[in-house]
C-alpha positions as CSV (number, residue, x, y, z in Angstrom):
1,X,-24.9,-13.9,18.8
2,X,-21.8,-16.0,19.5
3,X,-22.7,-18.2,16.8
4,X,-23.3,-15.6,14.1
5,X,-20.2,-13.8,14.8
6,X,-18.1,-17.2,15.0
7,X,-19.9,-17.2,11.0
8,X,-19.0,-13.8,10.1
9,X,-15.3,-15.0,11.1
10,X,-15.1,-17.7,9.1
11,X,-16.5,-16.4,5.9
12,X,-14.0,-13.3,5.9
13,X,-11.5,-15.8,6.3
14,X,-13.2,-18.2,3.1
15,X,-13.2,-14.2,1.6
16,X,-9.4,-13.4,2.3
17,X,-8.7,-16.9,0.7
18,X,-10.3,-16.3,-2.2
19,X,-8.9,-13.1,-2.8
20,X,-5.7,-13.2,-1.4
21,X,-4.7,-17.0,-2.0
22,X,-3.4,-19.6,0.7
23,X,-3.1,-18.4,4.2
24,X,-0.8,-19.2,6.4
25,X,-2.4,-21.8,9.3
26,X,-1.5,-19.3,11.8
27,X,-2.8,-16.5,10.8
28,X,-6.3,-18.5,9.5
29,X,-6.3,-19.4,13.2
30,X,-6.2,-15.6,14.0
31,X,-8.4,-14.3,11.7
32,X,-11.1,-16.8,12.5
33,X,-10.4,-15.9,16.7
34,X,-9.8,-12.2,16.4
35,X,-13.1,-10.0,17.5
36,X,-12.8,-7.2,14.5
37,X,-15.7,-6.0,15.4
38,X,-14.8,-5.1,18.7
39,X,-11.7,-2.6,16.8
40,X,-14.6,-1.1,14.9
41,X,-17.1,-0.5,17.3
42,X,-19.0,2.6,15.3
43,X,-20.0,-0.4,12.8
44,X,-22.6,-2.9,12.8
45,X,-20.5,-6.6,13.1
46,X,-21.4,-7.0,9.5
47,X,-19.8,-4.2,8.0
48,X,-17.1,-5.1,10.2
49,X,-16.2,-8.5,8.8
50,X,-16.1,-7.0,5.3
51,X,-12.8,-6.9,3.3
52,X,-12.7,-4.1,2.9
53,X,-10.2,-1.3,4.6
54,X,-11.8,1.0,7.0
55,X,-11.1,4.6,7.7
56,X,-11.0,5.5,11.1
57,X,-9.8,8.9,11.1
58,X,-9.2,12.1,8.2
59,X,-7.6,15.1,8.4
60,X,-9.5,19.2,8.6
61,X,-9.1,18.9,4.8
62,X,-11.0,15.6,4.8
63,X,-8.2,13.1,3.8
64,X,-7.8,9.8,5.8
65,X,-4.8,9.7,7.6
66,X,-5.6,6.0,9.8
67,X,-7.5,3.0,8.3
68,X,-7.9,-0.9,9.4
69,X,-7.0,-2.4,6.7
70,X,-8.3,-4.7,4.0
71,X,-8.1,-8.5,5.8
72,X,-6.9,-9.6,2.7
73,X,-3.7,-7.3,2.3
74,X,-3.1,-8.2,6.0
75,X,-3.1,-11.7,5.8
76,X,-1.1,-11.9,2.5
77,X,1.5,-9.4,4.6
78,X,1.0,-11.8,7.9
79,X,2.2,-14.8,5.0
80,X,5.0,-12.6,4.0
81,X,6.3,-12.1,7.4
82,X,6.0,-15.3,8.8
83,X,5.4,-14.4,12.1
84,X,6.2,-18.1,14.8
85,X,5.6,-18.4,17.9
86,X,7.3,-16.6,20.8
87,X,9.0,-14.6,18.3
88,X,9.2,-10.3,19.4
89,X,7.8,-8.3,16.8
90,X,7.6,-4.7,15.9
91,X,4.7,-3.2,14.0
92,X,5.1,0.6,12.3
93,X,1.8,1.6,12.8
94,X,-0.9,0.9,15.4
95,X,-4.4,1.7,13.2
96,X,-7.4,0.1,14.8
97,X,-4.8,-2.0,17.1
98,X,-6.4,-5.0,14.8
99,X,-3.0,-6.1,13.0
100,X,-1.3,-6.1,16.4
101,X,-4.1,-8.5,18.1
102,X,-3.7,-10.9,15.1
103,X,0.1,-10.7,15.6
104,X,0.1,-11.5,19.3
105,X,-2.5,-14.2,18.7
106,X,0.1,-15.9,16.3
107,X,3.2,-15.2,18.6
108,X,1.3,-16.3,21.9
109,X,1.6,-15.7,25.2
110,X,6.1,-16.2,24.9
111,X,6.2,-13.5,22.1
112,X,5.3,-9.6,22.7
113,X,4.1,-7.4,19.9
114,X,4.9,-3.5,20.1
115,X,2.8,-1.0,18.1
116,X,3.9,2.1,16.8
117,X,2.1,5.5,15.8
118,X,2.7,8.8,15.7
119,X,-0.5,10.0,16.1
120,X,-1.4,9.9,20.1
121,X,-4.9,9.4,19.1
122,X,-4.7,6.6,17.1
123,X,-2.5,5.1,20.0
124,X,-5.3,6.0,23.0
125,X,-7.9,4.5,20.5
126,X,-6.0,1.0,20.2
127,X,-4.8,0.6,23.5
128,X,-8.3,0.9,24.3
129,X,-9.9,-1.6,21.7
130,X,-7.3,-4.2,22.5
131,X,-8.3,-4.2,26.1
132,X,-12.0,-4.4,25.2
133,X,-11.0,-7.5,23.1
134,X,-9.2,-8.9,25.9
135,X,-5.9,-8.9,23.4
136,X,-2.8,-9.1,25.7
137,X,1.2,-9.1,24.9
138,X,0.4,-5.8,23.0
139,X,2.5,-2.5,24.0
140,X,1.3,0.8,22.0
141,X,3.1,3.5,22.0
142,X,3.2,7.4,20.2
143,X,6.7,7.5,18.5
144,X,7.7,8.3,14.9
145,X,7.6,4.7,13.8
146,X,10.8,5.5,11.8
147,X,13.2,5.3,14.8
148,X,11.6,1.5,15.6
149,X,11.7,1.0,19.6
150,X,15.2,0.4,20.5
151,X,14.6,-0.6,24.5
152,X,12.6,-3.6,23.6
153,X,14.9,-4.6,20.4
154,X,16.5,-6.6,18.9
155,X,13.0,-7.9,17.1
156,X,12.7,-11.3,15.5
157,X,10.3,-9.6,12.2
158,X,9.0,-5.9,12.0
159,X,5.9,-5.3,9.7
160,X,4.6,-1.6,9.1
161,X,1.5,-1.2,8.1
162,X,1.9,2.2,6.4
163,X,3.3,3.0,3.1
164,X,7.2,3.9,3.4
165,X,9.0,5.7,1.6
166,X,12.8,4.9,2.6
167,X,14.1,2.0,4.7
168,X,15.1,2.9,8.4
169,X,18.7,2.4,9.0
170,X,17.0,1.5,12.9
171,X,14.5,-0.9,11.6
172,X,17.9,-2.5,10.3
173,X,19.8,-2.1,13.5
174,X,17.2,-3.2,15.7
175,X,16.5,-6.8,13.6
176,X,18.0,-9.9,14.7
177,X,19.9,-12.0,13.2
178,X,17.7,-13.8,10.7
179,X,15.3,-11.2,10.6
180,X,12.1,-10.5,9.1
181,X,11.2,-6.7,7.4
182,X,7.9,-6.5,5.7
183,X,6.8,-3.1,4.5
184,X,4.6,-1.4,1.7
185,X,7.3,0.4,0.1
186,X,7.2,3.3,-2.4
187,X,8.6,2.7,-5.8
188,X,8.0,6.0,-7.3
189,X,4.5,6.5,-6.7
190,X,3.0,3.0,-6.5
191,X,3.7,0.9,-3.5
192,X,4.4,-2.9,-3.2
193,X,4.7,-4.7,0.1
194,X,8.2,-6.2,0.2
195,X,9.4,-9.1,2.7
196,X,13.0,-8.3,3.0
197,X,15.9,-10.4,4.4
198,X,19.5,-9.5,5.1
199,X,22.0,-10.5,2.3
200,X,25.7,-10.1,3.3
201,X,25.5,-6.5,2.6
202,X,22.3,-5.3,1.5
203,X,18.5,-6.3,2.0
204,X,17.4,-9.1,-0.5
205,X,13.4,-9.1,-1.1
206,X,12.0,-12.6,-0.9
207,X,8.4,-11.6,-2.1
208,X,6.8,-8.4,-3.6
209,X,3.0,-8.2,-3.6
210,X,0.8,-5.4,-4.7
211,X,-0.8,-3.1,-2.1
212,X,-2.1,0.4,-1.2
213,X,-1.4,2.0,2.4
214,X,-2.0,5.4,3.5
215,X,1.6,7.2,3.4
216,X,4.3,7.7,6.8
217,X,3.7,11.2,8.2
218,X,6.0,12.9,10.6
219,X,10.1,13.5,9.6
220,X,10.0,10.3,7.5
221,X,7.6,11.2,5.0
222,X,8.3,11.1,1.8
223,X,8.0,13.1,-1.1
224,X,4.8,12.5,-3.0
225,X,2.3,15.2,-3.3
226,X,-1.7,14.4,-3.5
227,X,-3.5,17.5,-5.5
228,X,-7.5,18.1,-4.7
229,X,-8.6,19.4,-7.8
230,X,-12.2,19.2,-7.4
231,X,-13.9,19.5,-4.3
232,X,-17.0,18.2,-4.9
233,X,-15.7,14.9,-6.6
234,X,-12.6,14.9,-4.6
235,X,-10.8,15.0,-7.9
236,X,-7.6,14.5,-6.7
237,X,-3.8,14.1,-8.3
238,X,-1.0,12.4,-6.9
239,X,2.2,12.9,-8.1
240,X,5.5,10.3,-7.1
241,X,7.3,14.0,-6.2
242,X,5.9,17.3,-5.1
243,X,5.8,20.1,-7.4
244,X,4.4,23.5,-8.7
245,X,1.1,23.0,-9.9
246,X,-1.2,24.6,-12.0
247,X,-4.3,22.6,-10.9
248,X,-6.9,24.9,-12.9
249,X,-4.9,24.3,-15.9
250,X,-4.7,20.7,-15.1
251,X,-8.3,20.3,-14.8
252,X,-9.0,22.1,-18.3
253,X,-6.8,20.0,-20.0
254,X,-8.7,17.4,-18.6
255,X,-11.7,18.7,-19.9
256,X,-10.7,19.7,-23.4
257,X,-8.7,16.5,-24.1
258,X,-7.5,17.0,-28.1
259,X,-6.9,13.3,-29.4
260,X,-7.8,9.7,-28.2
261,X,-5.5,6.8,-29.1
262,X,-6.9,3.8,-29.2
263,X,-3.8,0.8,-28.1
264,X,-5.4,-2.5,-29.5
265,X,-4.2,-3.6,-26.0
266,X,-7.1,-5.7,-23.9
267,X,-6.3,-5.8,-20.6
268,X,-8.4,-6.2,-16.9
269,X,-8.1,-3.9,-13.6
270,X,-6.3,-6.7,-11.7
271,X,-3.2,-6.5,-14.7
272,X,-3.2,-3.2,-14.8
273,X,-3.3,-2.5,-10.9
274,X,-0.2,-5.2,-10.9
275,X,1.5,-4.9,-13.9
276,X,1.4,-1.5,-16.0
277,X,0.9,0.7,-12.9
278,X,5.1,-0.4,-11.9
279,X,5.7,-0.5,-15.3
280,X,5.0,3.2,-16.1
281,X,6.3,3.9,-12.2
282,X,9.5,3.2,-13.1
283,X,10.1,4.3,-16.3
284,X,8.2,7.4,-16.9
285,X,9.3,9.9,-14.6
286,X,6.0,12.2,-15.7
287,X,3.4,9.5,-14.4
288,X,0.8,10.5,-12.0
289,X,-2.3,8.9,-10.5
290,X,-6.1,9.8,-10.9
291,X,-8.7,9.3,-8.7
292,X,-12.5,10.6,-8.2
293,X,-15.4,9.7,-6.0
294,X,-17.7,7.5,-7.7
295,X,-20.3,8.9,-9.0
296,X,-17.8,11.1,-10.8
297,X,-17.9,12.5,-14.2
298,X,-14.1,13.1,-15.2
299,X,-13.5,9.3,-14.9
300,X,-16.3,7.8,-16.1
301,X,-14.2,5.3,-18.3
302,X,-11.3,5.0,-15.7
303,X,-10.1,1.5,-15.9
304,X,-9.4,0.8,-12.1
305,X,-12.7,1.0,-9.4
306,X,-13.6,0.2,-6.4
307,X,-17.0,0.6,-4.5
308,X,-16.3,4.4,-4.0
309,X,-13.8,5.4,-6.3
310,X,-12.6,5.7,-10.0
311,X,-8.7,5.9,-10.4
312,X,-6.8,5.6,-13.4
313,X,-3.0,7.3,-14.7
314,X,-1.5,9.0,-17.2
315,X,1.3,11.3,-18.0
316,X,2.0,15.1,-17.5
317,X,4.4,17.5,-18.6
318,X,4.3,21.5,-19.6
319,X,2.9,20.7,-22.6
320,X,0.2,19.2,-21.5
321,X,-1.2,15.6,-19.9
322,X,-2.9,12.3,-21.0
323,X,-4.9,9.2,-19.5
324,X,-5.6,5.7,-19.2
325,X,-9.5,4.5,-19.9
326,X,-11.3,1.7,-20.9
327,X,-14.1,1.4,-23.7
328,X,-15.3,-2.4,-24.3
329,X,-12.0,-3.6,-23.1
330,X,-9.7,-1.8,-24.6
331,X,-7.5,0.7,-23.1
332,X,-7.6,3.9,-24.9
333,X,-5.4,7.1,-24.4
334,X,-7.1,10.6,-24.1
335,X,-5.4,13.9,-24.2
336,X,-2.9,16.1,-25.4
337,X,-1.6,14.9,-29.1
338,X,2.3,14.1,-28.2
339,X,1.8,13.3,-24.7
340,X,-1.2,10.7,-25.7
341,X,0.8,8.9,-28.5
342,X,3.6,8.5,-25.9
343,X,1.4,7.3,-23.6
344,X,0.0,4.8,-25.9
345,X,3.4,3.5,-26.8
346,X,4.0,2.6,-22.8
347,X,1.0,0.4,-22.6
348,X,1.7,-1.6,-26.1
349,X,5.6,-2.0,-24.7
350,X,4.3,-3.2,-21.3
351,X,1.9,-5.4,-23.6
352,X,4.7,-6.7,-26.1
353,X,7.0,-7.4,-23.4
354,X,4.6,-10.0,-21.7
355,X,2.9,-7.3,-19.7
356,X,5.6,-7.8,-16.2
357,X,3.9,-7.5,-13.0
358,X,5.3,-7.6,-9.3
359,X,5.4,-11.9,-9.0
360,X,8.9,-11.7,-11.1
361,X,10.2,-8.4,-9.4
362,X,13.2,-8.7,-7.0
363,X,14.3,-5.6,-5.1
364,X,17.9,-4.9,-3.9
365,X,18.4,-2.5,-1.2
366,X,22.0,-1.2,-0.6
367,X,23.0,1.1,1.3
368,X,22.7,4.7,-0.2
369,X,25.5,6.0,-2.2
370,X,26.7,2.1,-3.7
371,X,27.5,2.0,-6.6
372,X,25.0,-1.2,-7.4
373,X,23.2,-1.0,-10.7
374,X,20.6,-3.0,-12.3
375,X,17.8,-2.6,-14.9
376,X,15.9,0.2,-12.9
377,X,17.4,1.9,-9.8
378,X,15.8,3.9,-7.4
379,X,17.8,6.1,-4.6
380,X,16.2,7.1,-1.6
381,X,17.4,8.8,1.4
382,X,18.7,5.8,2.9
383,X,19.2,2.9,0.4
384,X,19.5,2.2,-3.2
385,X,16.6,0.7,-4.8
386,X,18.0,-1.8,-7.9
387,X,14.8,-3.6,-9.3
388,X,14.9,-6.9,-11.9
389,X,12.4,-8.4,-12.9
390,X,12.8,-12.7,-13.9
């Protein structure tokens, strides 16, 4: 058995390569020592080593709220912080207790890991898988990940592991000198995971990568909205902002869409999931998401899918709403008359303009209330976003 699961190691970690690119020597050291089995003990060792992300927990209403997440995404966030060894790090977010065992395997026994969660649950659950795993130099604690861990601080890099939607002003106090932060932040609605460094006055990102977390909970959360509007299909909306909403009159105009535009524009899931997703994000303050259990029926054509799921987006205002599809590769727009055509025109910009994705985005974060500008800027509670692109 020792032998097959050595196997299963290694070819998630020849997986995560090919997905995710070049992994730091590190962190392909963890990944191929790591048990992850052992953090996902209600699965066969198989299933385990999948990439794939792995809920562990939902909510009464049957919406995950904790997850291990896709080796990939961790690895490429593992590369991003640049976790040495003996360095202290703090992790926003405890999951499976998986992420921290890989960090304390790449720290060793001179640096400490502490987890973070505010679900007490969660917490019990990883303290007790990284015992089983034998994983030591691991505290776990129930806090609102927001307000870091001041008693063990200052931190040498702090990674969370859940989507953000502002910037702590105590991840930032608590950060040494020549720092680390990597988080998946919220840029209206999408996220990207940004490795941020200190700049004189403001955080500087270093790298931006695509990526999808489940969101902070608690007094940090932010403002996005999800939207169930079929129960059976688990139809569902998400919108970068909450808002009164008509979902019966969403879902009819779903169903009776008037026109479809057709863009001329080619383009594949991985583009679109990097590139127009941000695009529209930023610029068209109407955007929402899309997403249905596969088999579905509303999103048969959706151009984004995974092994469960369709997802696509479009935009929405009174007047009514439009999508994003796919017929023989070529995205096509269906809905409302003016709303399509306008949606239409963002995805032959996004197209004429080279079709920008996240590998030229820089993000800016000053300190809420600057007067910074830039092409796009986003203000959160905490910090001013100002995003360029190269």
């Amino acid at each position: 058995m020792g032998a097959e699961l050595n196997g299963l190691r290694e070819q998630l970690l020849v997986t995560v390569r090919e997905h995710g690119g070049a992994v730091d020597a590190l962190v392909a050291d963890a990944l191929r020592t790591v048990p992850r089995h052992i953090f996902l003990p209600d699965l066969p060792p198989d299933a385990a080593y999948r990439d794939e992300a792995i809920v562990i927990k939902w909510d009464d209403e049957g919406t995950p709220t904790s997850s291990s997440s896709q080796p990939t995404i961790m690895a490429i966030m593992l590369d991003q912080l640049g976790v040495a060894r003996g360095q202290r790090v703090l992790e926003i977010g405890a999951g499976t207790g998986f992420n921290a065992a890989l960090l304390a395997h790449v720290v060793g026994p001179k640096g400490r890991v502490v987890s973070i969660d505010l679900d007490p649950e969660i917490v019990a659950r990883a303290e007790d898988n990284l015992s089983a795993a034998g994983c030591r130099g691991v505290t776990v604690l129930s806090a609102d990940g927001a307000s870091g861990h001041p008693k063990r601080a200052p931190y040498d890099r702090i990674i969370a592991t859940v989507g953000v939607w502002d910037l702590s002003p105590a991840w930032h106090e608590q950060l040494a000198p020549g720092g680390r932060l990597v988080v998946p932040l919220d840029l209206r609605g999408v996220q990207r995971s940004v490795c941020f460094e200190r700049a004189d006055d403001h955080w500087a990102s270093r790298s931006a990568r695509p990526c999808g977390f489940m969101r902070m909970r608690g007094p940090a959360a932010g403002p996005e909205r999800n939207y169930l509007l079929d129960k059976e299909t688990r139809l569902t909306l998400a919108l970068p902002e909450s808002r009164e909403l008509d979902t019966d009159a969403v879902v009819e105009a779903l169903d009776a869409a008037e026109l479809e535009v057709r863009t001329g524009v080619t383009a594949g899931p991985a583009e679109l999931y990097d590139g127009f997703s941000l695009w529209l994000a930023v610029r068209e303050p109407r955007w929402f998401g899309l997403s249905e259990m596969d088999p579905g029926t509303r999103l048969a054509k959706a151009p984004l899918r995974s092994p469960d799921s369709r997802v696509t987006a479009g935009i929405l205002d009174d007047f009514g709403l439009a999508t994003l599809s796919v017929e023989d590769g070529e995205l096509v727009v269906t809905g409302a008359e003016r709303i399509a055509e306008e949606l239409a025109a963002h995805v032959v910009a996004w197209d004429e303009a080279g079709r920008p994705g996240t590998s030229g985005l820089r993000i800016d974060a000053y300190p809420a209330g600057s007067a910074a500008t830039g092409e796009y800027v986003i203000d959160k509670k905490s910090v001013r976003l100002v995003l360029t692109w190269s």
